[in-house]
C-alpha positions as CSV (number, residue, x, y, z in Angstrom):
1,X,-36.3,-68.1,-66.2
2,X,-34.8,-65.0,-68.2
3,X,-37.8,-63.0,-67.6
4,X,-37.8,-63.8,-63.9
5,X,-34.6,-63.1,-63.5
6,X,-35.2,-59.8,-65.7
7,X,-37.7,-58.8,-63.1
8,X,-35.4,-59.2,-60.2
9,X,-33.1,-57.1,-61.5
10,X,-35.4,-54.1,-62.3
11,X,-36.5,-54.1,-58.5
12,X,-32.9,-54.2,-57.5
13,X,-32.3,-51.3,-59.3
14,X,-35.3,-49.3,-58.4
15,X,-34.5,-50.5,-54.5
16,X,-31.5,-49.0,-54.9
17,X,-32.4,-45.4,-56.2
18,X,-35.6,-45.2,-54.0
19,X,-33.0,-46.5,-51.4
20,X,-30.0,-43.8,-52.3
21,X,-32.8,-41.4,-52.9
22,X,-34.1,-41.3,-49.0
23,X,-30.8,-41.2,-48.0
24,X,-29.5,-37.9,-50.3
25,X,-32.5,-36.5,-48.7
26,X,-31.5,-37.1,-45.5
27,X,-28.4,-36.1,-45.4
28,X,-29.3,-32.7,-47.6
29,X,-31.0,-31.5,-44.5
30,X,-29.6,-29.1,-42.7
31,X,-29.3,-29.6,-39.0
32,X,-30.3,-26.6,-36.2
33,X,-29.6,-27.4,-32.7
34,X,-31.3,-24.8,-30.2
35,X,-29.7,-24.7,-26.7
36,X,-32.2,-23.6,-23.4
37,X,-30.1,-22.4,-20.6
38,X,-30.3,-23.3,-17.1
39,X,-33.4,-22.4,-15.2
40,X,-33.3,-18.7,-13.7
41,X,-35.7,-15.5,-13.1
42,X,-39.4,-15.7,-11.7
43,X,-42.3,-17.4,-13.7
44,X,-43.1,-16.7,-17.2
45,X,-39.2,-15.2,-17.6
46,X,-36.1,-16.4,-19.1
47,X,-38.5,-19.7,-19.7
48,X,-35.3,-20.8,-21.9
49,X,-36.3,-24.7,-21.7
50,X,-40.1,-24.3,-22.7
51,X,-38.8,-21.2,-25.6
52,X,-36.3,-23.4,-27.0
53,X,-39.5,-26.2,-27.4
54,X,-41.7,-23.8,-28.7
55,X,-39.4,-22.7,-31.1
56,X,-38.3,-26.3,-32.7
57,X,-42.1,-27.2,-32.6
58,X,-42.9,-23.9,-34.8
59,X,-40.2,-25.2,-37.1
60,X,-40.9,-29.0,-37.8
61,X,-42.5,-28.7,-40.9
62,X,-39.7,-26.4,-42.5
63,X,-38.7,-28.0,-45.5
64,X,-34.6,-28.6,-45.3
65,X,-34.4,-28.4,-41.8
66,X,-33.7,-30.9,-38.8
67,X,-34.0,-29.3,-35.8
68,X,-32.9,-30.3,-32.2
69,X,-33.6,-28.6,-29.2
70,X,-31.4,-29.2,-25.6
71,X,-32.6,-28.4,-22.6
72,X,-30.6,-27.0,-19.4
73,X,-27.6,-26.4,-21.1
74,X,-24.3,-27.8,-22.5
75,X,-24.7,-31.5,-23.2
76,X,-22.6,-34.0,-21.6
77,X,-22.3,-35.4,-25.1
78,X,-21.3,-32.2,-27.3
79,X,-20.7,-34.8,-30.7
80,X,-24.5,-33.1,-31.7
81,X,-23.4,-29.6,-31.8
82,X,-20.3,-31.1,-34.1
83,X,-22.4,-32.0,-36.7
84,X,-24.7,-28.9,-36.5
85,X,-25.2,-26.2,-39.2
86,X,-26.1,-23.7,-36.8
87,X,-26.7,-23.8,-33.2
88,X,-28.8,-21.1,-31.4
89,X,-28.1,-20.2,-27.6
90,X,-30.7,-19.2,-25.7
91,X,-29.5,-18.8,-21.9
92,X,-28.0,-16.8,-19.2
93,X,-24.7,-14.7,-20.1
94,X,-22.5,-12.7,-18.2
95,X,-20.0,-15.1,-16.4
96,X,-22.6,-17.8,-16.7
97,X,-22.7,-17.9,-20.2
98,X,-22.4,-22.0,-21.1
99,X,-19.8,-20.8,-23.8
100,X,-17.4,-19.6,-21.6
101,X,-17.1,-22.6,-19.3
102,X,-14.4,-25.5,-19.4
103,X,-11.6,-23.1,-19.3
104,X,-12.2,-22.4,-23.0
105,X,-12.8,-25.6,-24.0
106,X,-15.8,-25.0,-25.4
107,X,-14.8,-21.6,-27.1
108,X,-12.4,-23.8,-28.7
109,X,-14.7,-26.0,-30.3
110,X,-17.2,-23.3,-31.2
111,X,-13.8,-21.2,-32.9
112,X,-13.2,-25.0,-34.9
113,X,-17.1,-25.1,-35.8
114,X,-17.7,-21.7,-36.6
115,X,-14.9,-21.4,-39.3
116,X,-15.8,-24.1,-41.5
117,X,-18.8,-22.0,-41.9
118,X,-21.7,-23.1,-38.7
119,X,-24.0,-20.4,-37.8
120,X,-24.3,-19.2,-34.7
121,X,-27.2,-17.1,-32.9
122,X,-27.5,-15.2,-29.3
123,X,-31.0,-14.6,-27.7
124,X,-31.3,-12.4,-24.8
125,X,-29.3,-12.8,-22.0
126,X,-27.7,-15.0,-24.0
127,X,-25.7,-12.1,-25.8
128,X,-24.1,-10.9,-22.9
129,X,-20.7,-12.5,-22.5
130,X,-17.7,-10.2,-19.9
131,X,-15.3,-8.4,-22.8
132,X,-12.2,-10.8,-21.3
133,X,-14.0,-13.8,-21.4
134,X,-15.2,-13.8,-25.3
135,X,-16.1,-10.2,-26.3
136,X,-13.5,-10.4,-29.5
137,X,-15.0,-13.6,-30.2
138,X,-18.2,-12.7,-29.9
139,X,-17.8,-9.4,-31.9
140,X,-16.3,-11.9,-34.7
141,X,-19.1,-14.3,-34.9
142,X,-22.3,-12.8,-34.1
143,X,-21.1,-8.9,-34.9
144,X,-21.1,-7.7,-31.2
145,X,-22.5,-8.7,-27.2
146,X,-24.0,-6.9,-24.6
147,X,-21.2,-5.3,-22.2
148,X,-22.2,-4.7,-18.3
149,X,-22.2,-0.9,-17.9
150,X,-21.7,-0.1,-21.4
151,X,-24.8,-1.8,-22.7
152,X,-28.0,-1.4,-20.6
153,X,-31.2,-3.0,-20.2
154,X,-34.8,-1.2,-19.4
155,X,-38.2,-2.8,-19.8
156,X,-39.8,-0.8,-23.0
157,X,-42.3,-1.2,-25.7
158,X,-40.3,-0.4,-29.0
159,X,-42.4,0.1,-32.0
160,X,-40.3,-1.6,-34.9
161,X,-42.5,0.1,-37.8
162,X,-39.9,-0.4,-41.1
163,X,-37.6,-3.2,-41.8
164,X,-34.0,-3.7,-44.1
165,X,-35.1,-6.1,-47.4
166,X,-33.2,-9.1,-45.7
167,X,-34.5,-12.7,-45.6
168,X,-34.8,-12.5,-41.9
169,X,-38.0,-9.7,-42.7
170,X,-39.3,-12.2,-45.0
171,X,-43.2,-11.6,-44.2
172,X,-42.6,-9.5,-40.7
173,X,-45.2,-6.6,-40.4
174,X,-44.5,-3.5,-38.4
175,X,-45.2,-4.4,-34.7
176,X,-44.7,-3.2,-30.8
177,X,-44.3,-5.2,-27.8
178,X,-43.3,-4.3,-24.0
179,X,-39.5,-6.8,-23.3
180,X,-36.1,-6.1,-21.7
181,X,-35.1,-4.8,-25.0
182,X,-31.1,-4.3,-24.5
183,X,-29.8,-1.3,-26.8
184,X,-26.2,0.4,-26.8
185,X,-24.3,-2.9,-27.9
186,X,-20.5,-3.3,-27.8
187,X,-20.5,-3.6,-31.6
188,X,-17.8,-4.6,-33.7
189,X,-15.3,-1.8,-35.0
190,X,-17.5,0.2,-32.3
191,X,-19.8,0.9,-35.1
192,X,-23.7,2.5,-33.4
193,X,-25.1,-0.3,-35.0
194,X,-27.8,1.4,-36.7
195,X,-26.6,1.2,-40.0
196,X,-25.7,-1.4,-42.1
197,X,-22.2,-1.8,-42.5
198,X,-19.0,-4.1,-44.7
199,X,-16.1,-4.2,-42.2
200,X,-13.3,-6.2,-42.4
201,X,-14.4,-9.7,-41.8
202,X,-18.1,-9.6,-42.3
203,X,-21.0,-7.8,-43.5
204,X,-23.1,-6.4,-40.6
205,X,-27.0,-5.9,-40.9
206,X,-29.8,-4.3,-38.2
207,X,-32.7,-5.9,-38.8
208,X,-35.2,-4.5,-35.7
209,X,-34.1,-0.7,-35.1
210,X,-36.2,1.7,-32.9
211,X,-35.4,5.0,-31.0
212,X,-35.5,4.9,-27.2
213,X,-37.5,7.9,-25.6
214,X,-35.8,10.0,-23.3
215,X,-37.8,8.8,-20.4
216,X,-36.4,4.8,-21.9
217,X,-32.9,6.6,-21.8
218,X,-33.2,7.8,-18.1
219,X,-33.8,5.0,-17.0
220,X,-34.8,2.9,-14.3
221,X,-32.5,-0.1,-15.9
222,X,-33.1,-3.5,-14.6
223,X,-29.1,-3.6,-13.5
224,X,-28.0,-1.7,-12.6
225,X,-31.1,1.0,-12.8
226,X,-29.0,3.6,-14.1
227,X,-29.3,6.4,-15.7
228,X,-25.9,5.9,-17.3
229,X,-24.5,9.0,-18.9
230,X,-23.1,8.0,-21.9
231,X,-26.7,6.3,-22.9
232,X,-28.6,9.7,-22.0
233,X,-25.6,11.1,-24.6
234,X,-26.8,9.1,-27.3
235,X,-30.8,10.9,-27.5
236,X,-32.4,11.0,-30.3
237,X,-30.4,7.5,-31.8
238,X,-32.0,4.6,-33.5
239,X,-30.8,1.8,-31.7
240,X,-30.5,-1.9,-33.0
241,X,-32.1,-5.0,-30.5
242,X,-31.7,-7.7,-33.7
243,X,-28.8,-7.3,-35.8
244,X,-27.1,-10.4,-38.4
245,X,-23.7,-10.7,-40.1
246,X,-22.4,-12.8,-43.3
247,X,-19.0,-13.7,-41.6
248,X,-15.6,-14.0,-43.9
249,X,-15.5,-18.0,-43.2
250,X,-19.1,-18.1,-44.9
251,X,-20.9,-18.5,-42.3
252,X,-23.9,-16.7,-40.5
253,X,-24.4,-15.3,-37.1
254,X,-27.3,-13.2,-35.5
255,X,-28.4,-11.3,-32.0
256,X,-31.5,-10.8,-30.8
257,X,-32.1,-8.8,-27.5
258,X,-35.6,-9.6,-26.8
259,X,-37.0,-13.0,-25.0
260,X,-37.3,-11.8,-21.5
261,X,-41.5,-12.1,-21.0
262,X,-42.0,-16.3,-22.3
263,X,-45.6,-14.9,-23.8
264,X,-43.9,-12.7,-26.0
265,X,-43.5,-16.0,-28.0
266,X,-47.2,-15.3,-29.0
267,X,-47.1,-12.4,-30.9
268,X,-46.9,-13.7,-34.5
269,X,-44.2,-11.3,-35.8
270,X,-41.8,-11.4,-32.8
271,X,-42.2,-15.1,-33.1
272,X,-41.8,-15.0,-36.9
273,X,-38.3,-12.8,-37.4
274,X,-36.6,-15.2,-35.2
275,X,-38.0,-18.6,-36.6
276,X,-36.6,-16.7,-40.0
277,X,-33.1,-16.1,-38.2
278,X,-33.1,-19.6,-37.2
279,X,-33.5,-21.2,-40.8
280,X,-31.5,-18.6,-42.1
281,X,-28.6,-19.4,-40.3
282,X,-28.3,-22.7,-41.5
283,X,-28.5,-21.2,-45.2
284,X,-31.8,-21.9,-46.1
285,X,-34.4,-19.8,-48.4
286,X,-36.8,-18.6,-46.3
287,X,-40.2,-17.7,-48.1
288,X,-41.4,-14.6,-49.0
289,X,-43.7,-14.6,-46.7
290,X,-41.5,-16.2,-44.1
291,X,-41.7,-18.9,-41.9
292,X,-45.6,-19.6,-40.8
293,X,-46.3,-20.9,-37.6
294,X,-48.7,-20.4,-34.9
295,X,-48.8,-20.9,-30.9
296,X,-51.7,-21.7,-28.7
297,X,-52.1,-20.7,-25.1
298,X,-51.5,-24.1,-24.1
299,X,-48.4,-24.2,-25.9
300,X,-47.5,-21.2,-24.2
301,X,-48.6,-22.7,-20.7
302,X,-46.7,-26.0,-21.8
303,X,-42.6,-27.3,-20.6
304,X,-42.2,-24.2,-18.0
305,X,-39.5,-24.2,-15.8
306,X,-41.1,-25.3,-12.1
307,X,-39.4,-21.5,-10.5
């Protein structure tokens, strides 16, 4: 009976550790929760519901990552943006910005989240927020917004040809491609925004930089079409459309102005510098030659909004 009972013992024990094992693993992940906004623009534009499953599909196989995508908006249940490491928001801004609603009750919960360290990221519209509503918050966690009539918006092809060493570059080769780039950001400590900078409470880094033309400068804007003078001032400037900060709290925050046009998810570099923003806000290492993926037209065709 002793060595029966010997046996019994030895697979208890190895139960347990294969057992306690699975669930460090688990639990090491990190968790990434990318939110579409609500449906708007024509076909094959601000496609936030079918981007934000394109995106988690490209990053399933990460190593260290969970990711959870939510579709049209806040979630009646907001307990899974509690437990998140970062959460990305990809969605209408302005006064419709899903941040801003609930009388600040969401703010609040972001402001609770975001200082034990949670990442945060703005695509597109998504980084446009009215200075009243959340602009000093916004400035403090992501390092700056788009401001109506300050900031502007023209469809332009920026040719991004040299990048910071930064994880987010990690494998991203010089590249050009036609969006609603926004440029002239209201930047924390009203900084251009072209530089790297250390301010107070966080370290700010422009990851895609390019210098609108003058004809880009002029104008026409989507909204209003412009040509604003104080933008037609600034000729000649490098201007940031993807920026990052390391925040005082330890966490990570990031903006990216581009993600009008849905099949600009194609291109294998645009795709690539965000998929590395993404991990990287959760404090992952992103490899050298960052985070591989690839899209298909169908995937392109697939989850789009019916506009």
């Amino acid at each position: 009976m002793k060595p029966f009972f010997g046996a019994i013992t030895w697979l208890l024990i190895v139960g347990c550790c294969v057992f306690c094992h699975a669930q460090g693993n688990s639990t090491s992940s990190k968790k990434i929760v990318i939110m579409a906004g609500k449906p708007s623009h024509p076909p094959r534009m601000h496609e936030f519901n079918a981007g934000v499953q394109l995106l988690a599909d490209c990053l399933k196989d990460v190593p260290g990552i969970e990711v959870r995508f939510l579709l049209n908006g806040w979630p009646e249940d907001d307990t899974v943006l509690s437990s998140a490491d970062a959460i990305v928001f990809y969605m209408d801004g302005g006064k419709r910005h899903e941040i801003v609603q609930e009388e600040g009750r969401r703010k609040g919960l972001l402001e609770k989240w975001l200082a034990k360290g949670v990442g945060i990221g703005c695509m597109h519209y998504g980084v446009e927020v009215v200075p009243e509503d959340a602009g000093p918050e916004f400035k403090r966690w992501i390092g700056g917004h788009y401001e109506h009539m300050f900031s502007c918006n023209p469809i332009w092809e920026p040719e991004f040809t040299s990048f910071p060493a930064h994880p987010i570059t990690h494998g991203v080769k010089p590249f050009k491609i036609n969006d609603e780039w926004y440029f002239n950001m209201r930047f924390h400590s009203d900084i251009s925004g072209n530089e790297p900078a250390d301010l107070q409470d966080l370290r700010f880094t422009p990851i895609l930089v390019a210098t609108p033309s003058v004809d880009v400068r002029d104008g026409p804007y989507v909204y209003p079409k412009g040509p604003y003078p104080h933008i037609e001032a600034n000729k000649s400037r490098a201007e940031a459309m993807m920026w990052c900060v390391e925040r005082a709290d330890g966490g990570r925050g990031f903006g990216f102005t581009g993600g009008h046009f849905h099949d600009n998810w194609g291109n294998e570099d645009f795709r690539k510098v965000v998929l590395n923003a993404i991990v990287w806000l959760a404090k992952v290492d992103i490899p050298v030659d960052g985070i591989a993926s690839s899209v298909t037209q169908d995937q392109l065709d697939a989850n789009l909004d019916p506009k």
